[in-house]
N, CA, C and O atoms as a Tripos MOL2 file, in Angstrom:
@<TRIPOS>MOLECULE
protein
  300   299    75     0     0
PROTEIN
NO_CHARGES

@<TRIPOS>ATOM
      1 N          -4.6890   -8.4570  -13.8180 N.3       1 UNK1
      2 CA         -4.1200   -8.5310  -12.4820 C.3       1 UNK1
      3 C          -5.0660   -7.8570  -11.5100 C.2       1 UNK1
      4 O          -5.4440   -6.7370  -11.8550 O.2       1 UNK1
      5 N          -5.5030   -8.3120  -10.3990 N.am      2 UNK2
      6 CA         -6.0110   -7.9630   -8.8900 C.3       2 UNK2
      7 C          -5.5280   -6.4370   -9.0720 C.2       2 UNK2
      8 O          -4.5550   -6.3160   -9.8170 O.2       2 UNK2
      9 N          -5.9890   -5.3810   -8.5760 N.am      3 UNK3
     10 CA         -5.5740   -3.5800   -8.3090 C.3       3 UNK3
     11 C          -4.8260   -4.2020   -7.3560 C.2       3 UNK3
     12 O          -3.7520   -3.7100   -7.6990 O.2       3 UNK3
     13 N          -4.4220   -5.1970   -6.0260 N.am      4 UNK4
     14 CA         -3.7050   -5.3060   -4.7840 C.3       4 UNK4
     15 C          -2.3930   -4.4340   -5.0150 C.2       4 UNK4
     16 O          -2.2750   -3.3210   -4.5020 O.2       4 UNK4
     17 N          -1.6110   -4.8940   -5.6590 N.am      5 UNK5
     18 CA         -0.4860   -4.1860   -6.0820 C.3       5 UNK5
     19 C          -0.3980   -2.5230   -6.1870 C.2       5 UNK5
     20 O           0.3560   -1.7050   -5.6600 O.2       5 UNK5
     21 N          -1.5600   -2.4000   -7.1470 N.am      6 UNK6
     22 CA         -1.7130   -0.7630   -7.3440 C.3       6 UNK6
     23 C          -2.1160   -0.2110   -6.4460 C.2       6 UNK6
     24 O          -1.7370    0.9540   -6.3260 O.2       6 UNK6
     25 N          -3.1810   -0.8410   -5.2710 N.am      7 UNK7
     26 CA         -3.8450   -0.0420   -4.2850 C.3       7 UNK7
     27 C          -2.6320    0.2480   -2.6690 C.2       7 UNK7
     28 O          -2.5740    1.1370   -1.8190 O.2       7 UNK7
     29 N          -1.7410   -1.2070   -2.9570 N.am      8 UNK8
     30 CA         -0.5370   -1.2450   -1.8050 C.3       8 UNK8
     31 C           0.0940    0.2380   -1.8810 C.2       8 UNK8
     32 O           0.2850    1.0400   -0.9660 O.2       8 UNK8
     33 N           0.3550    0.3480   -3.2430 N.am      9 UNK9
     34 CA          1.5060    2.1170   -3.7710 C.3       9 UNK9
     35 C           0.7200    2.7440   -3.8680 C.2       9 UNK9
     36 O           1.4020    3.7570   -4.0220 O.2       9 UNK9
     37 N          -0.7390    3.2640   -3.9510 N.am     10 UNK10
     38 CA         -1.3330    4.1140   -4.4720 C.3      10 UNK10
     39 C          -0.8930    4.5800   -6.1310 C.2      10 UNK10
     40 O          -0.3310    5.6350   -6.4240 O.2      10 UNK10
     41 N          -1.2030    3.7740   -6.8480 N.am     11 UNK11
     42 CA         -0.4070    3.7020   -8.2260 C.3      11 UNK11
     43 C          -1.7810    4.9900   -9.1770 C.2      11 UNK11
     44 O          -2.7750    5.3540   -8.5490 O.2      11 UNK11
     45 N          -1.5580    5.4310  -10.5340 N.am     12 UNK12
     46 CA         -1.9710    5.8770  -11.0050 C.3      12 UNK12
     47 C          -2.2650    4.7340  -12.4880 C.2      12 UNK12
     48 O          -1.3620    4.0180  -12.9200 O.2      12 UNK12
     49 N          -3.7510    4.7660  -13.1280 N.am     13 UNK13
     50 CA         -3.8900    3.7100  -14.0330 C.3      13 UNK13
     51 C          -2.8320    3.7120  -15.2650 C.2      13 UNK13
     52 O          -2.7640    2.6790  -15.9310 O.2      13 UNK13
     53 N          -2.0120    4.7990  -15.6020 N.am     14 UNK14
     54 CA         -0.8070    4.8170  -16.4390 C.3      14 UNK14
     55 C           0.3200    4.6520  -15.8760 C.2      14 UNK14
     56 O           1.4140    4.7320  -16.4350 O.2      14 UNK14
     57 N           0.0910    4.3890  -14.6200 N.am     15 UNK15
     58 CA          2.1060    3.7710  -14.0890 C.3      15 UNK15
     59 C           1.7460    2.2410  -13.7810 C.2      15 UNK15
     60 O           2.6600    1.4200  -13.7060 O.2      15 UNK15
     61 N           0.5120    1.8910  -13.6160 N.am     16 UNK16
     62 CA          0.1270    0.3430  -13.4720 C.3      16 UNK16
     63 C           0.0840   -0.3520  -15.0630 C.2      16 UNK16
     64 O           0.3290   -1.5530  -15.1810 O.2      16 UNK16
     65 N          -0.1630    0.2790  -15.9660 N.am     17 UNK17
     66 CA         -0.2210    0.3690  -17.6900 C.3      17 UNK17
     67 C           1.4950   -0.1850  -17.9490 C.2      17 UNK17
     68 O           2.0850   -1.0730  -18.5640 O.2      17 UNK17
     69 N           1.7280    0.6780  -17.2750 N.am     18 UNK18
     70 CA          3.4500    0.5240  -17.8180 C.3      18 UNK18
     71 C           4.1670   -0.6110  -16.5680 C.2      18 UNK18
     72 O           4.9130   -1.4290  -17.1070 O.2      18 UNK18
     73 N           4.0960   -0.7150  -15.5920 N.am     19 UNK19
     74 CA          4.8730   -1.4830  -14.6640 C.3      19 UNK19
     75 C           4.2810   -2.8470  -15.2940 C.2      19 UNK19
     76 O           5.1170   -3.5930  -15.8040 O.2      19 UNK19
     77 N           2.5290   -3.3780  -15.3200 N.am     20 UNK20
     78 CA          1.9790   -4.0300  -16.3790 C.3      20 UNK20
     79 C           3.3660   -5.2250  -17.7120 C.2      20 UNK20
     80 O           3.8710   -6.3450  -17.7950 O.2      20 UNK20
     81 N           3.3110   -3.7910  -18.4780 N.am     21 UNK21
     82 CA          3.6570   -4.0070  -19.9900 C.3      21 UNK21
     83 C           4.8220   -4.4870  -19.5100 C.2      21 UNK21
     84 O           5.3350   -5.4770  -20.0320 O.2      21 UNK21
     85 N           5.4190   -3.8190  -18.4030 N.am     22 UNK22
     86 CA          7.1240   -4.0640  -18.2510 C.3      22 UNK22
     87 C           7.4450   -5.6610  -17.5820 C.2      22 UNK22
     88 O           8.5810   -6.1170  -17.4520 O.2      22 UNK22
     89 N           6.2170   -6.3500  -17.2120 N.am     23 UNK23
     90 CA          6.1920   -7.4840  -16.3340 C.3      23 UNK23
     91 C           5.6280   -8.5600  -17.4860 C.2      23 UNK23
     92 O           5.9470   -9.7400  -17.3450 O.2      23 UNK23
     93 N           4.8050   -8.1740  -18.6100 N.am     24 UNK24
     94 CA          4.8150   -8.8200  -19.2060 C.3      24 UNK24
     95 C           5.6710   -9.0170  -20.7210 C.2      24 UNK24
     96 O           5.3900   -9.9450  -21.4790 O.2      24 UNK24
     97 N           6.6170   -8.1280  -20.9960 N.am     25 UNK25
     98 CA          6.6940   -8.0090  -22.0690 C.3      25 UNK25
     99 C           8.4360   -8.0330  -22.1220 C.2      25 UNK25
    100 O           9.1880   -8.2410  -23.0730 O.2      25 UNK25
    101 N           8.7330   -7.7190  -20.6290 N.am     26 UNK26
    102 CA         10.5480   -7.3500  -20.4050 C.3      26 UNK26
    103 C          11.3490   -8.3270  -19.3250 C.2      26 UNK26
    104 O          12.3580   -9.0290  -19.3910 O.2      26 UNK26
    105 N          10.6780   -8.1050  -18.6140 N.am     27 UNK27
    106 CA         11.1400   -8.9420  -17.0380 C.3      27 UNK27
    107 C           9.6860   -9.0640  -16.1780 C.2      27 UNK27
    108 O           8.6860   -8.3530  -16.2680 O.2      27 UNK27
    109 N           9.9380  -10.1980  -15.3380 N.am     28 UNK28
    110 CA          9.2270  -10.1270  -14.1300 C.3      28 UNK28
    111 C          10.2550  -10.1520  -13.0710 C.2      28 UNK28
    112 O           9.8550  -10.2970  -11.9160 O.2      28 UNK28
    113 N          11.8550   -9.9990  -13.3500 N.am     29 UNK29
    114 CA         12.7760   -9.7400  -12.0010 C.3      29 UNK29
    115 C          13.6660   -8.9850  -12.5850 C.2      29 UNK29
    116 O          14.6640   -9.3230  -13.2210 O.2      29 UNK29
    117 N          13.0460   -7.3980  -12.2120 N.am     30 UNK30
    118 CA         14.0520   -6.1150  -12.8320 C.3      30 UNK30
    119 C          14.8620   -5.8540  -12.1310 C.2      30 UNK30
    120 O          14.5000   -5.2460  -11.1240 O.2      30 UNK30
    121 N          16.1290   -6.1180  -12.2580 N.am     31 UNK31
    122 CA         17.0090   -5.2290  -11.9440 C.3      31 UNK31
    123 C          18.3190   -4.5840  -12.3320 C.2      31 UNK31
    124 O          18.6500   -4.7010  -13.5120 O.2      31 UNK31
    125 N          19.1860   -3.8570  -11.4330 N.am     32 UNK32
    126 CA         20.3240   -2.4480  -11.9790 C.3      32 UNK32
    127 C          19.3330   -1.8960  -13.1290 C.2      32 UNK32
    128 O          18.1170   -1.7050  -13.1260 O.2      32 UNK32
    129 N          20.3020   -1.7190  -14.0880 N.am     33 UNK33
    130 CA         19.6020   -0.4300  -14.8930 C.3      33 UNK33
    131 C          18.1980   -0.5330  -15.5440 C.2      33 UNK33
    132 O          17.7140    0.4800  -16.0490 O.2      33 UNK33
    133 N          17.4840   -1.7700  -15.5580 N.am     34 UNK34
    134 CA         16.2790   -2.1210  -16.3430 C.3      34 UNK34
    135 C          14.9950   -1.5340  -14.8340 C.2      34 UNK34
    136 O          13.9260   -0.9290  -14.9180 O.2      34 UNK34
    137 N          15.4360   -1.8430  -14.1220 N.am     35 UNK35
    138 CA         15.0000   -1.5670  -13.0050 C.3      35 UNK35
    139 C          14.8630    0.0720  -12.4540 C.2      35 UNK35
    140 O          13.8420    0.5960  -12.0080 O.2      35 UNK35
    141 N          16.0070    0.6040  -12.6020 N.am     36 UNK36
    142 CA         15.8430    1.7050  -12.8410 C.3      36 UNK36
    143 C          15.0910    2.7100  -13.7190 C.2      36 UNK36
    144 O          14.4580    3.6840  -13.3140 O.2      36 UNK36
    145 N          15.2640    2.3160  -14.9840 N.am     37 UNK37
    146 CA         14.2970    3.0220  -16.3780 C.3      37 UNK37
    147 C          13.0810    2.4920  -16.0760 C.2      37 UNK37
    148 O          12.2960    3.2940  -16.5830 O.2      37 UNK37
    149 N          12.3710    1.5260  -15.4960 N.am     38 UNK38
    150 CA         11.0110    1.3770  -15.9890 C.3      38 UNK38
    151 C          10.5570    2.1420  -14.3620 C.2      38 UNK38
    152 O           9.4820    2.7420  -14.3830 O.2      38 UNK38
    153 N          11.2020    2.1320  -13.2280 N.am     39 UNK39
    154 CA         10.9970    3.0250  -12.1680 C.3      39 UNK39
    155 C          10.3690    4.7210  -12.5460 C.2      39 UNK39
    156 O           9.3500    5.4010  -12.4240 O.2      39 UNK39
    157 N          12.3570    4.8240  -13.2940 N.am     40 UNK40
    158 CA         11.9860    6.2330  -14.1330 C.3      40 UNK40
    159 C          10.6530    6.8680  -14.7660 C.2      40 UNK40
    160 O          10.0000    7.8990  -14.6080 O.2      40 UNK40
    161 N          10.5910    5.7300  -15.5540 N.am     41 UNK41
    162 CA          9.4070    5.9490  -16.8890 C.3      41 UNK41
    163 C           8.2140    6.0000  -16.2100 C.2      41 UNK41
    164 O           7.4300    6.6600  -16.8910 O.2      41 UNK41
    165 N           7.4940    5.4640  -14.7800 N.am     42 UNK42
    166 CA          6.6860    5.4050  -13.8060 C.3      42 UNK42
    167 C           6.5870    6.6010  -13.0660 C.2      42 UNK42
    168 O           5.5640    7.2580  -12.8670 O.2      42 UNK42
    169 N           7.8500    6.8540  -12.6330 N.am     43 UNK43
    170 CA          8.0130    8.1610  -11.7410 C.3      43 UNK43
    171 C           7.5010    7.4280  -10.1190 C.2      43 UNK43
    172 O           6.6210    7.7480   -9.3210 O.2      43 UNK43
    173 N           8.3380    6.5280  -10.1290 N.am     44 UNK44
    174 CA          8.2440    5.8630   -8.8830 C.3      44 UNK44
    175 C           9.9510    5.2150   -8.0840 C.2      44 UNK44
    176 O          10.6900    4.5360   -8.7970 O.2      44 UNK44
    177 N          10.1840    5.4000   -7.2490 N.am     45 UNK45
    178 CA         11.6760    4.8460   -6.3850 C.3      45 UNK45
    179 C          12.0010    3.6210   -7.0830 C.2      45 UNK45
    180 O          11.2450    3.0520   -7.8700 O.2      45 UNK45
    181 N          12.9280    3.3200   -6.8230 N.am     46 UNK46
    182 CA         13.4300    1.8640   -7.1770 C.3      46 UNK46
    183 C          12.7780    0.7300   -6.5980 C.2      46 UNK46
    184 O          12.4210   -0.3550   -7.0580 O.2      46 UNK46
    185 N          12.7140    1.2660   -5.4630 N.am     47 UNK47
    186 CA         12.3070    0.3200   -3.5920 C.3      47 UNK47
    187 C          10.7870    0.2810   -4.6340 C.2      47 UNK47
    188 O          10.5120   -0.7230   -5.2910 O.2      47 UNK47
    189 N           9.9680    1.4510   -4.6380 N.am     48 UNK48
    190 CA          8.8150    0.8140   -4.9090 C.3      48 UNK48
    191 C           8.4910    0.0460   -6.3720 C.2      48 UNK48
    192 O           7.7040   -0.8390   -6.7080 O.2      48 UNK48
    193 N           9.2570    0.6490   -6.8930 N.am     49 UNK49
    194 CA          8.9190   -0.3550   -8.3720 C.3      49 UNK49
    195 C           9.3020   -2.0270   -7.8560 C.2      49 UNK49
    196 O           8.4670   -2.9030   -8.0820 O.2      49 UNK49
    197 N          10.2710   -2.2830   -7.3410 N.am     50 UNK50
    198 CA         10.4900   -3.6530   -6.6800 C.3      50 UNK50
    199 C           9.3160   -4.1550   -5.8500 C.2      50 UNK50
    200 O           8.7590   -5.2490   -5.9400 O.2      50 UNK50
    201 N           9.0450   -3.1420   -5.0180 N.am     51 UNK51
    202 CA          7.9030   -3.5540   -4.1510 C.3      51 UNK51
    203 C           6.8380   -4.1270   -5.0070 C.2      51 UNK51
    204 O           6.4980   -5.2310   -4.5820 O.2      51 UNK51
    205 N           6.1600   -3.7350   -6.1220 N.am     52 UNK52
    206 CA          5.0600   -3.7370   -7.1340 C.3      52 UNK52
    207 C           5.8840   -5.2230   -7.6460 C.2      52 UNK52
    208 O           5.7720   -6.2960   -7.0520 O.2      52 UNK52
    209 N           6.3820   -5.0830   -8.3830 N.am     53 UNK53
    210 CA          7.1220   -6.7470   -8.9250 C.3      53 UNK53
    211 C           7.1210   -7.8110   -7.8160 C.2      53 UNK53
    212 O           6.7130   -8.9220   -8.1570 O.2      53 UNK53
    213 N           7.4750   -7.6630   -6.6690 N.am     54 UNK54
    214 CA          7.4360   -8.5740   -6.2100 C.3      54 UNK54
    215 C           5.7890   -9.4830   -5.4870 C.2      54 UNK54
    216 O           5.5320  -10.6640   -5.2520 O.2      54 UNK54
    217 N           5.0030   -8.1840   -5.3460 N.am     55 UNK55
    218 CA          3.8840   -8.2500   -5.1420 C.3      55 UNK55
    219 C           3.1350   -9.0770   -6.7230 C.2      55 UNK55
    220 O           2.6030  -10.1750   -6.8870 O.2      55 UNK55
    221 N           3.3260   -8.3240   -7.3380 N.am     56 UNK56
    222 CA          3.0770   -9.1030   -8.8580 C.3      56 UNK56
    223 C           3.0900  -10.1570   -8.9100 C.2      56 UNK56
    224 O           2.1590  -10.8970   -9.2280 O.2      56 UNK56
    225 N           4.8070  -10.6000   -8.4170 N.am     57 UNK57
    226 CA          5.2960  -12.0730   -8.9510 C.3      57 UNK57
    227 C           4.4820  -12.9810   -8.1910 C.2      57 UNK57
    228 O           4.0840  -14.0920   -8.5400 O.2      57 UNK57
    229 N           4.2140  -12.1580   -6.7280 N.am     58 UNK58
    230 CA          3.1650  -13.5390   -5.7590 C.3      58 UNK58
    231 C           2.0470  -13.9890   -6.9070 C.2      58 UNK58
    232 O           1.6740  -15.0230   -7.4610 O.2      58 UNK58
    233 N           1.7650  -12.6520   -6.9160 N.am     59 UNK59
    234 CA         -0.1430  -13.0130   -7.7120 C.3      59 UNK59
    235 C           0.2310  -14.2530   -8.8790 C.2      59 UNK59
    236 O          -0.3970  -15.3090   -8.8160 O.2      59 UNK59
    237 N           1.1830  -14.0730   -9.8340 N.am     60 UNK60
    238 CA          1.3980  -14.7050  -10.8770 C.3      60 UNK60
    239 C           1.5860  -16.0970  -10.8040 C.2      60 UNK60
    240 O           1.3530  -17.0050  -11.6020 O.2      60 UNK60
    241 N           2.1950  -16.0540   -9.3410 N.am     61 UNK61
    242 CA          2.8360  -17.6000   -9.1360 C.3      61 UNK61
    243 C           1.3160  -18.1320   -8.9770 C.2      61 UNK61
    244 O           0.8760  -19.1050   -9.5900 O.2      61 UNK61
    245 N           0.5830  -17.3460   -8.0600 N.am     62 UNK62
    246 CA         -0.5870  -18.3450   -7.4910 C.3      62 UNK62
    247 C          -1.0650  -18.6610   -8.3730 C.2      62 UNK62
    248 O          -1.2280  -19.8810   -8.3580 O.2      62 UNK62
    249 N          -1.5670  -18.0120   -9.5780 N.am     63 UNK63
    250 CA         -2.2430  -17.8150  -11.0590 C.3      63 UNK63
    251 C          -1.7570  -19.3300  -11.4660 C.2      63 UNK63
    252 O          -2.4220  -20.3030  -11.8210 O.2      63 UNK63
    253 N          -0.2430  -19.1480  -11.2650 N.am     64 UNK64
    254 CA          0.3680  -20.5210  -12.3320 C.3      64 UNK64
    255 C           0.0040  -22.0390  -11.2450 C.2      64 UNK64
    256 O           0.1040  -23.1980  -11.6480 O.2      64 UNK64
    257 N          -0.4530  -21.5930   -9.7260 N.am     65 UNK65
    258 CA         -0.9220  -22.9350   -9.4960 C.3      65 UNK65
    259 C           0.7110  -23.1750   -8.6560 C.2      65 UNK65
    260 O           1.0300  -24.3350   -8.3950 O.2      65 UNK65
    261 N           1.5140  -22.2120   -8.3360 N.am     66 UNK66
    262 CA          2.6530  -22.1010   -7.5080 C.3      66 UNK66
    263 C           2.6590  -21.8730   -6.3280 C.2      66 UNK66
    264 O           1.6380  -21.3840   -5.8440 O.2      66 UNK66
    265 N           3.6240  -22.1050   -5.6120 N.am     67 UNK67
    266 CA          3.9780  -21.4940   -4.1490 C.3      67 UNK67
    267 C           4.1320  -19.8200   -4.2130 C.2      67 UNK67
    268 O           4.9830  -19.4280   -5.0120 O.2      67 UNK67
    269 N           3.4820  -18.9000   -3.5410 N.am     68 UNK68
    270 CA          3.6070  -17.4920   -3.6740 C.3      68 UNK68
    271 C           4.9930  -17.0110   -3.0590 C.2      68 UNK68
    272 O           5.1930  -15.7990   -2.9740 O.2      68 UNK68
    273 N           5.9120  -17.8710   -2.6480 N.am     69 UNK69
    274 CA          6.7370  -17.2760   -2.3640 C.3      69 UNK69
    275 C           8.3150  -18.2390   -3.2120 C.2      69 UNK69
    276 O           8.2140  -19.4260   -3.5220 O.2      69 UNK69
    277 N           9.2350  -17.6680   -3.3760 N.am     70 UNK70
    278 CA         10.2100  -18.1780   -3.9930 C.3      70 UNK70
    279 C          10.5120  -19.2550   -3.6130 C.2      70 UNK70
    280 O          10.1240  -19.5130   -2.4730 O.2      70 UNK70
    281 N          11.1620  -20.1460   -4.2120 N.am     71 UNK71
    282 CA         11.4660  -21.5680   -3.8410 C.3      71 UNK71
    283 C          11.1300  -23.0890   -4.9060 C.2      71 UNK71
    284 O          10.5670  -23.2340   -5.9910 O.2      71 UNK71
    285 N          11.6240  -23.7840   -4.1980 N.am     72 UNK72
    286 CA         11.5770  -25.0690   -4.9460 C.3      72 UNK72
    287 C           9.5070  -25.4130   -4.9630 C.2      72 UNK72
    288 O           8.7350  -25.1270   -4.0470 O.2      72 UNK72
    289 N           9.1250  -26.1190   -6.3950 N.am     73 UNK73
    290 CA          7.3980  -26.2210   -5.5840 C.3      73 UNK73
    291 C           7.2930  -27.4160   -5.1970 C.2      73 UNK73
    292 O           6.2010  -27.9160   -4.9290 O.2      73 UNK73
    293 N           9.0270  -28.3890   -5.0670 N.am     74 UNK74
    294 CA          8.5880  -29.5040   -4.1570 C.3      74 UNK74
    295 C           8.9850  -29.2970   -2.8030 C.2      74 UNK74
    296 O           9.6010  -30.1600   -2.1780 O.2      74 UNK74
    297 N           8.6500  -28.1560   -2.3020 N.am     75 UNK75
    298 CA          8.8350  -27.4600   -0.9380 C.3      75 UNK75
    299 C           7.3800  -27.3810   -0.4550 C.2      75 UNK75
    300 O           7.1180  -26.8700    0.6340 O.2      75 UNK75
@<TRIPOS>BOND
     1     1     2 1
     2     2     3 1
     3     3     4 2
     4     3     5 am
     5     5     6 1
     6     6     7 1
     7     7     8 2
     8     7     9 am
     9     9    10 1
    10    10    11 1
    11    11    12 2
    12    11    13 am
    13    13    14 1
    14    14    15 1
    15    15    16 2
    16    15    17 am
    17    17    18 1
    18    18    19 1
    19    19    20 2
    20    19    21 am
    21    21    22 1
    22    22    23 1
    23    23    24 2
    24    23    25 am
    25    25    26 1
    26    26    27 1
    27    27    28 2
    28    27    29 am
    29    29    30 1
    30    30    31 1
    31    31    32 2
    32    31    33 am
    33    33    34 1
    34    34    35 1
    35    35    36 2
    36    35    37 am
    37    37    38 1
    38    38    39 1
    39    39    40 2
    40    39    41 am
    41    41    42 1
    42    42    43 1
    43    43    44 2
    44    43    45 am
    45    45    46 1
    46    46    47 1
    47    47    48 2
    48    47    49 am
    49    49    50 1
    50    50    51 1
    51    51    52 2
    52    51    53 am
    53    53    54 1
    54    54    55 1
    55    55    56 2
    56    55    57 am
    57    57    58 1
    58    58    59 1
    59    59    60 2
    60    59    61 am
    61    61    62 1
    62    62    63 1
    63    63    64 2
    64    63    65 am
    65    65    66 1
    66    66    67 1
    67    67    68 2
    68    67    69 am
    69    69    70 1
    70    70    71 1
    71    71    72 2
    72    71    73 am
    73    73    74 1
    74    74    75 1
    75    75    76 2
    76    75    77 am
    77    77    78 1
    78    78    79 1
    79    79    80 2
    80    79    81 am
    81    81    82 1
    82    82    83 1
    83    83    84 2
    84    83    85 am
    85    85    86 1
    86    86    87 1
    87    87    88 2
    88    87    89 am
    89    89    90 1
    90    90    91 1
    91    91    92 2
    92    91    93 am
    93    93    94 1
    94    94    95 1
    95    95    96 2
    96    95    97 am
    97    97    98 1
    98    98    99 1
    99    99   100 2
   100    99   101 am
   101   101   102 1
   102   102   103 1
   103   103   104 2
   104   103   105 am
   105   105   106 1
   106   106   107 1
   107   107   108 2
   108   107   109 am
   109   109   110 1
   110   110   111 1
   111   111   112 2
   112   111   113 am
   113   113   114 1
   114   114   115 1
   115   115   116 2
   116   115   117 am
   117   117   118 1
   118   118   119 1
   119   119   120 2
   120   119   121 am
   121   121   122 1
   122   122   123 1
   123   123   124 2
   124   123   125 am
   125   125   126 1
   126   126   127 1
   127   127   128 2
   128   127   129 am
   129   129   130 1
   130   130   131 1
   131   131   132 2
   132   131   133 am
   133   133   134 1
   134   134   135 1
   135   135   136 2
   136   135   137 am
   137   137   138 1
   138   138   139 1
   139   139   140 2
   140   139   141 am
   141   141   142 1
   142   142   143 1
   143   143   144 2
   144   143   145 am
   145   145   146 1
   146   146   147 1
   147   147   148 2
   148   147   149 am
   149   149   150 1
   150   150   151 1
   151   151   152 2
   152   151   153 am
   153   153   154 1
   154   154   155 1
   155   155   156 2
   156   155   157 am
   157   157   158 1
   158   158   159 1
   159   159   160 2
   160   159   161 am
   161   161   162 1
   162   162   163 1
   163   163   164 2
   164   163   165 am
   165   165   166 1
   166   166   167 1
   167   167   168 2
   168   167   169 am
   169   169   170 1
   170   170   171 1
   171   171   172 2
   172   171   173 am
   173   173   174 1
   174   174   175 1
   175   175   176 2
   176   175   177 am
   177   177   178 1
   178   178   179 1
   179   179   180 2
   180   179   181 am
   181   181   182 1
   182   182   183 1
   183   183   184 2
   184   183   185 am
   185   185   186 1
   186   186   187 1
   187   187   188 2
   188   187   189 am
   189   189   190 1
   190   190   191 1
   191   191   192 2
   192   191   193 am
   193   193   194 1
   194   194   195 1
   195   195   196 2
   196   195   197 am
   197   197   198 1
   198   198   199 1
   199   199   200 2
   200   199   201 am
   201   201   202 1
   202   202   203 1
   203   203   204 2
   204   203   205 am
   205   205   206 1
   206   206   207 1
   207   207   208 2
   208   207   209 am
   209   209   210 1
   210   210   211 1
   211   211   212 2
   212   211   213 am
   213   213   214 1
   214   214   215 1
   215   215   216 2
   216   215   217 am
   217   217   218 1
   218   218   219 1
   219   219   220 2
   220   219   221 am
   221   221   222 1
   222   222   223 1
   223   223   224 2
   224   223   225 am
   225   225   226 1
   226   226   227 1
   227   227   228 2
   228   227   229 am
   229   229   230 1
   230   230   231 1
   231   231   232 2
   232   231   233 am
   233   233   234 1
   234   234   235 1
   235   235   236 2
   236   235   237 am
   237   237   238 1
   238   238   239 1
   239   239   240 2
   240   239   241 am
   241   241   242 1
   242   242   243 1
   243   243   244 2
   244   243   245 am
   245   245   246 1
   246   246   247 1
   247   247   248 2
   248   247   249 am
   249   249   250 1
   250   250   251 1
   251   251   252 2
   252   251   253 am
   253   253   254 1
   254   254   255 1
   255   255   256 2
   256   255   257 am
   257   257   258 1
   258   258   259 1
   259   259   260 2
   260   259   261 am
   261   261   262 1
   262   262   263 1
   263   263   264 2
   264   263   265 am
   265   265   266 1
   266   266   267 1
   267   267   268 2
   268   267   269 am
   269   269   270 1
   270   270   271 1
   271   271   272 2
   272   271   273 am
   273   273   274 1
   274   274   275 1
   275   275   276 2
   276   275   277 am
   277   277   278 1
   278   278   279 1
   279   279   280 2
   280   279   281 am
   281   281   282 1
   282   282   283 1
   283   283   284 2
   284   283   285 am
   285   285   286 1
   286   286   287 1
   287   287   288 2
   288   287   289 am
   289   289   290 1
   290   290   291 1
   291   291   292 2
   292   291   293 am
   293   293   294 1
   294   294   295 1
   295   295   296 2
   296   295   297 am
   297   297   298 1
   298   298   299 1
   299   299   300 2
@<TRIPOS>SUBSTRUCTURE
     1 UNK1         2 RESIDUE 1 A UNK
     2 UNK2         6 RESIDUE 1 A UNK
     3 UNK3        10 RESIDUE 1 A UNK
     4 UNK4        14 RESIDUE 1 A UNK
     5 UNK5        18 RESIDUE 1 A UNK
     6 UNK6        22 RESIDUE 1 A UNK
     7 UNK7        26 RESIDUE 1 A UNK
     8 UNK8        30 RESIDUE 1 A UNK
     9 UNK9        34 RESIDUE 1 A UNK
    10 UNK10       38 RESIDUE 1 A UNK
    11 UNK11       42 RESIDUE 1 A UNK
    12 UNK12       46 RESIDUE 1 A UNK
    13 UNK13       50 RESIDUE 1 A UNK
    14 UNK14       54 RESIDUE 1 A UNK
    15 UNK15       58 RESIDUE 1 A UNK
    16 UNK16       62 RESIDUE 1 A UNK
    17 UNK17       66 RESIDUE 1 A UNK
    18 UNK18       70 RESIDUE 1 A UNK
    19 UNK19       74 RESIDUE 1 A UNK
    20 UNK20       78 RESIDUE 1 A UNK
    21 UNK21       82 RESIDUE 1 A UNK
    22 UNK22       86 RESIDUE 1 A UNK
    23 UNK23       90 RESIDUE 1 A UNK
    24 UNK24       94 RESIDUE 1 A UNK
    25 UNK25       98 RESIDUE 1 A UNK
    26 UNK26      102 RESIDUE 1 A UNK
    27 UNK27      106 RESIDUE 1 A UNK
    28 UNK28      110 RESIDUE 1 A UNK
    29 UNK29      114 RESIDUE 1 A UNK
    30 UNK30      118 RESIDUE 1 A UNK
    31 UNK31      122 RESIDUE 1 A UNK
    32 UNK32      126 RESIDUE 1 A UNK
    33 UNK33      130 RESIDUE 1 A UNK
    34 UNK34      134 RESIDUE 1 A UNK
    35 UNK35      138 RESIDUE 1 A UNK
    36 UNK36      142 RESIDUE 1 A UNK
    37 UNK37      146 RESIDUE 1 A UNK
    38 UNK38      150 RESIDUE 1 A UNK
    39 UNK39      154 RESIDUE 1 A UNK
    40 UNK40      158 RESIDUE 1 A UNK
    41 UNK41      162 RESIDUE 1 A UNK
    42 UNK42      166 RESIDUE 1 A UNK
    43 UNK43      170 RESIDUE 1 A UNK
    44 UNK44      174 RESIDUE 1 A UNK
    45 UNK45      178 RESIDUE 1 A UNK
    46 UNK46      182 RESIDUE 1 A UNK
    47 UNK47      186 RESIDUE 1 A UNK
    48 UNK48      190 RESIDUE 1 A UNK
    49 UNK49      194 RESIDUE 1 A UNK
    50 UNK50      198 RESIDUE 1 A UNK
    51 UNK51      202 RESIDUE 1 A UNK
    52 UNK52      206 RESIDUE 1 A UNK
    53 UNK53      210 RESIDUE 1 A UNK
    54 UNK54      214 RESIDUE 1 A UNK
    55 UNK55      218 RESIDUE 1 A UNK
    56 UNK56      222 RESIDUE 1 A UNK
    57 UNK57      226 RESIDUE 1 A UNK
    58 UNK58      230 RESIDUE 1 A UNK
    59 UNK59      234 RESIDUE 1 A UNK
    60 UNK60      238 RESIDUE 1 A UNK
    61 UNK61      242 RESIDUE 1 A UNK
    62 UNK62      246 RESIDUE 1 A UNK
    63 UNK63      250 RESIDUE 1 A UNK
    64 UNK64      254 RESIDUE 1 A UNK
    65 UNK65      258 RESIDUE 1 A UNK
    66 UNK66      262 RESIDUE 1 A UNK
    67 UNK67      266 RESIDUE 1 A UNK
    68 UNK68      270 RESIDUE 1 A UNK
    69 UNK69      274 RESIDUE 1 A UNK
    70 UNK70      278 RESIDUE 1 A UNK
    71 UNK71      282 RESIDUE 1 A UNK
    72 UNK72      286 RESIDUE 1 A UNK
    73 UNK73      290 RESIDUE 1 A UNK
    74 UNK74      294 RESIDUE 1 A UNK
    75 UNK75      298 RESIDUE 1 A UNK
């Protein structure tokens, strides 16, 4: 992944390690309590762990050849 994400939060290379693992391995749309623990486990707000995912999910979509923002891709 692009640092964009990490450099937006000022992230540390072990909370980008783990927000990372948590996007590929758990969810790429965390939320209530899953959302919370991988925040936790970061040592980052809720707001910003969302912020980072959603920033993520742009990059990923473009990756897949998608619209960067939510929606139908016959939009």
């Amino acid at each position: 992944m692009s640092s964009k994400s990490a450099e937006s939060l000022k992230l540390a290379e072990e909370q980008v390690k783990v927000l990372e693992d948590s996007f590929k391995k758990v969810t790429r749309h965390p939320e209530g309590m899953t959302l919370m623990l991988i925040a936790a486990e970061c040592g980052l707000t809720e707001e910003e762990t969302l912020k980072w995912f959603n920033i993520r999910n742009q990059q990923w979509r473009q990756e897949e050849g998608l619209p960067a923002e939510l929606g139908s891709v016959l939009d």
